[in-house]
C-alpha positions as CSV (number, residue, x, y, z in Angstrom):
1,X,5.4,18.7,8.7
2,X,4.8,14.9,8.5
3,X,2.6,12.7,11.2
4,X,4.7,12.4,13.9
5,X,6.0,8.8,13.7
6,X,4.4,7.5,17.1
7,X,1.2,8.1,15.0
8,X,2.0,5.4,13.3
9,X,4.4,3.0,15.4
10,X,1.5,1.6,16.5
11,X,-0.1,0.6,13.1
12,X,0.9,-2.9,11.9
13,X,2.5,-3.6,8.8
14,X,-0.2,-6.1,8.0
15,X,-3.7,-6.5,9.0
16,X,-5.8,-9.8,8.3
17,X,-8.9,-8.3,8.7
18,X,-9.6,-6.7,5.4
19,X,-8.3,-9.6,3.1
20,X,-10.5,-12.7,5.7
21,X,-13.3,-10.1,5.0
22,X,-12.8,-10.6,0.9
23,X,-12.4,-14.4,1.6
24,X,-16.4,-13.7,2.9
25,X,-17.1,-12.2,-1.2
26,X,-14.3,-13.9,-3.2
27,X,-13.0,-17.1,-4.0
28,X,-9.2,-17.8,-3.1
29,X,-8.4,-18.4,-6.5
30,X,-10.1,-14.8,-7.6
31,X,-8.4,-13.1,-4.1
32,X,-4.9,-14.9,-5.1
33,X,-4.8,-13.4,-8.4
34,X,-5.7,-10.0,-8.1
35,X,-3.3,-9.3,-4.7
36,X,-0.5,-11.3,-7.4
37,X,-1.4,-8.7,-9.6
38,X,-1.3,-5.8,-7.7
39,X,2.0,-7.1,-5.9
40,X,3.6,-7.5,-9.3
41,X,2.2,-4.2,-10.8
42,X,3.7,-2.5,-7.4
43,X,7.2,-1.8,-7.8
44,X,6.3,0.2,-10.9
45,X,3.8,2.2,-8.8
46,X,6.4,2.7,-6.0
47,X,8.5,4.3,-9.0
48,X,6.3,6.7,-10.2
49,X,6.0,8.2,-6.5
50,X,9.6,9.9,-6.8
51,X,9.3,10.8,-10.7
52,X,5.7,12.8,-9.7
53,X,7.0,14.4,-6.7
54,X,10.5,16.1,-8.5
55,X,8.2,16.8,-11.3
56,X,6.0,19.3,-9.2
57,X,2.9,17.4,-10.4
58,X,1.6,17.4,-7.3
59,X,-2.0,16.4,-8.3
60,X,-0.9,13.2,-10.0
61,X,1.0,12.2,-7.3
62,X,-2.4,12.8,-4.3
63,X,-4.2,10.2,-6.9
64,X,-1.0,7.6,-7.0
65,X,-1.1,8.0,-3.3
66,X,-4.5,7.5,-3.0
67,X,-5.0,4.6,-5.4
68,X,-2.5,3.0,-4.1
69,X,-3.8,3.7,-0.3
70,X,-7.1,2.0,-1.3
71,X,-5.7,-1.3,-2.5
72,X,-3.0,-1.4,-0.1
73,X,-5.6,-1.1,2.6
74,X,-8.3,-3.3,0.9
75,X,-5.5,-6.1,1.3
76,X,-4.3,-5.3,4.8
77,X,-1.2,-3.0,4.1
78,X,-2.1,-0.9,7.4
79,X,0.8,0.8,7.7
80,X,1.9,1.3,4.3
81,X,-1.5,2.8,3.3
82,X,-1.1,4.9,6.5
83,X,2.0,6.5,5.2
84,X,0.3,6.8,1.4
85,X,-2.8,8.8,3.5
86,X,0.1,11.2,4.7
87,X,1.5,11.7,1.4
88,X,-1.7,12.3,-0.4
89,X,-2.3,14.5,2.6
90,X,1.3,16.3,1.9
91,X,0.8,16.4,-2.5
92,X,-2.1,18.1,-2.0
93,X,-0.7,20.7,0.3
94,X,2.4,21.2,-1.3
95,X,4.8,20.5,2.1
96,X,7.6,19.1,-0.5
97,X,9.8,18.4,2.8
98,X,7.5,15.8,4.3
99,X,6.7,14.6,0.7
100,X,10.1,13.7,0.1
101,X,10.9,12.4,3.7
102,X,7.5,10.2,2.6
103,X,8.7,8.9,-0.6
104,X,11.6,7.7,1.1
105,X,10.1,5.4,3.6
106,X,7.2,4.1,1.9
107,X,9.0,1.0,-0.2
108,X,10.0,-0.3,3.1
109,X,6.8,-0.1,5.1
110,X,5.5,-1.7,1.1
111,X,8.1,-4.0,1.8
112,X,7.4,-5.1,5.3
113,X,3.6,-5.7,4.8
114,X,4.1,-7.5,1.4
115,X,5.8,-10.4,3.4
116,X,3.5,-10.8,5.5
117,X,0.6,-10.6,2.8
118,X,2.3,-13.1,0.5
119,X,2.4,-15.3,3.6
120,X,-1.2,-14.8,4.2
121,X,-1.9,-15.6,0.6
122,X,0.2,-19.0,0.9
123,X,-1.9,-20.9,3.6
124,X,-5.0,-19.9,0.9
125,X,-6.5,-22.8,0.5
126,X,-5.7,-24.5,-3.4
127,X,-7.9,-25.0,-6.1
128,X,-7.7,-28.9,-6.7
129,X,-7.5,-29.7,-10.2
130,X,-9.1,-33.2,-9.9
């Protein structure tokens, strides 16, 4: 049986802490290209969830989950990498119910604290070419 969902209706979709705290360790420029990376290498990612879970490979799909859970946390996806700790939670026990229910909300929740992380990513301050 999955979280219930007032576990996580109070988890934002985005959190600026974890993303200010890179600013401390990485340039913009370096922080801008590897979140545009992993935003652009994401809808493939997304896909793979569905494909893993009707294949029964259950352990493929915890690490997916839990990749993806570490980036998407490292750049301030709270809530999305919330729901990815549930499903890596739910591969590993084998609770195909609440992994599919999962897999069916996750692009949204990916979807909600994209937007705000591509804003947070476009007041970045620019590189000046001068």
């Amino acid at each position: 049986m999955p979280i219930p969902e007032s576990f996580t209706d109070g988890v934002r979709a985005f959190s600026r802490t974890n993303p200010d705290q890179l600013l401390s360790d990485l340039d913009p420029e370096s922080i801008t290209m590897i979140m545009e990376e992993f935003l652009a290498e994401l809808p493939d990612r997304l896909a793979e969830l569905p494909l893993l879970a009707r294949e029964g490979r259950s352990e493929e799909l915890s690490r997916l989950a839990h990749s993806l859970q570490g980036i998407g946390l490292s750049f301030g996806l709270d809530r999305f990498g919330a729901k990815l700790r549930e499903l890596e939670h739910f591969a590993v026990t084998g609770n195909k119910d609440a992994i599919d229910a999962l897999i069916a909300k996750i692009p949204s929740e990916a979807e909600q604290g994209v937007a705000e992380l591509r804003s947070w990513i476009s007041q970045l301050p620019k590189q000046s070419n001068s």
